[in-house]
C-alpha positions in Angstrom: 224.3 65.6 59.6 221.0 65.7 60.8 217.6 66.6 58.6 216.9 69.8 59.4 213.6 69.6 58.2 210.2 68.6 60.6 209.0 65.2 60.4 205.3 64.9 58.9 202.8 62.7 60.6 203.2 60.5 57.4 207.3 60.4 58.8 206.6 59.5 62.5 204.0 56.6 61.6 206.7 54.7 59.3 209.6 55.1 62.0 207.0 53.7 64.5 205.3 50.8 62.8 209.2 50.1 61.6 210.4 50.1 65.2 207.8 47.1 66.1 208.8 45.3 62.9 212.1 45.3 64.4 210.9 45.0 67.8 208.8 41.8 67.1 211.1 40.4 64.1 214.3 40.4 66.9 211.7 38.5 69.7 211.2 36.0 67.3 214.6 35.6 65.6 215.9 35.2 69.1 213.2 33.0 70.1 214.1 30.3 67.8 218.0 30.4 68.2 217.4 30.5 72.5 214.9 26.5 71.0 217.9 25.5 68.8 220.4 25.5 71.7 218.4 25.2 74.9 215.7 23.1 72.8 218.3 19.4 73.7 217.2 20.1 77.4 213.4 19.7 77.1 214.2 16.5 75.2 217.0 14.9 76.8 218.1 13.7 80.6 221.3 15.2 80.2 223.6 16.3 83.7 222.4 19.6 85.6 226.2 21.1 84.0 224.8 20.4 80.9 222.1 21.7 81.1 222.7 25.1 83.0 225.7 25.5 80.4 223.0 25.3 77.6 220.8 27.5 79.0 223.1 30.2 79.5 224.7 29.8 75.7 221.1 29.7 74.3 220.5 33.2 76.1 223.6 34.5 75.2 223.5 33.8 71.9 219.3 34.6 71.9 220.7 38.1 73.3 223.3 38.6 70.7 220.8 37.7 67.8 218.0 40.2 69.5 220.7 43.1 69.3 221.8 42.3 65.9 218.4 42.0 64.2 217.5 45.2 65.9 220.3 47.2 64.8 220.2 45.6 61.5 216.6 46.5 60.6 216.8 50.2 61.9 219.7 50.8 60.1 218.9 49.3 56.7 215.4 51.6 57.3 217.1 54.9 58.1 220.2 54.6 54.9 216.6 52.9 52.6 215.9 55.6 49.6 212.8 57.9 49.7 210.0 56.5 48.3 208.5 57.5 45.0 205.8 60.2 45.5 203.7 58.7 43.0 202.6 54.8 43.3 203.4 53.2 40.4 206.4 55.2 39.3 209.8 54.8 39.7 211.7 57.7 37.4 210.7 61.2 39.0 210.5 62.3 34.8 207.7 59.4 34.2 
């Protein structure tokens, strides 16, 4: 069920700088698996099959890895406990 409450400014700013975290971290993380499997190409002669068919599987999977890194980062962020309200202390009775 949704939070009924309103969201503070404090609220908005961590679901947007937590957004491009997972915004930027899923650019990169699919970045580097498009290198590892279209990566051969820039290297190697290889025939144009070959390299078409890595192309495509390096987007494919660079796609796949964008989505889950997205997903995964929002959703550990929304289920992640509320944070102390004091720095420095963990037990609400310190």
């Amino acid at each position: 069920m949704p939070d009924k409450r309103r969201r503070t400014q404090a609220d908005r700013d961590a679901i947007t700088v937590e957004i491009g975290y997972a915004l930027l971290s899923a650019v990169l993380v699919a970045a580097v698996v498009f290198g590892v499997i279209a990566g051969p190409k820039a290297m190697f002669t290889m025939p144009y099959a070959v390299e078409r068919g890595l192309l495509l599987a390096g987007a494919a999977a660079a796609a796949v890895a964008f989505v889950l890194r997205l997903v995964t980062v929002l959703w550990r962020f929304s289920t992640a406990p509320a944070q102390p309200s004091q720095p420095g202390r963990t037990n609400p009775d310190s």
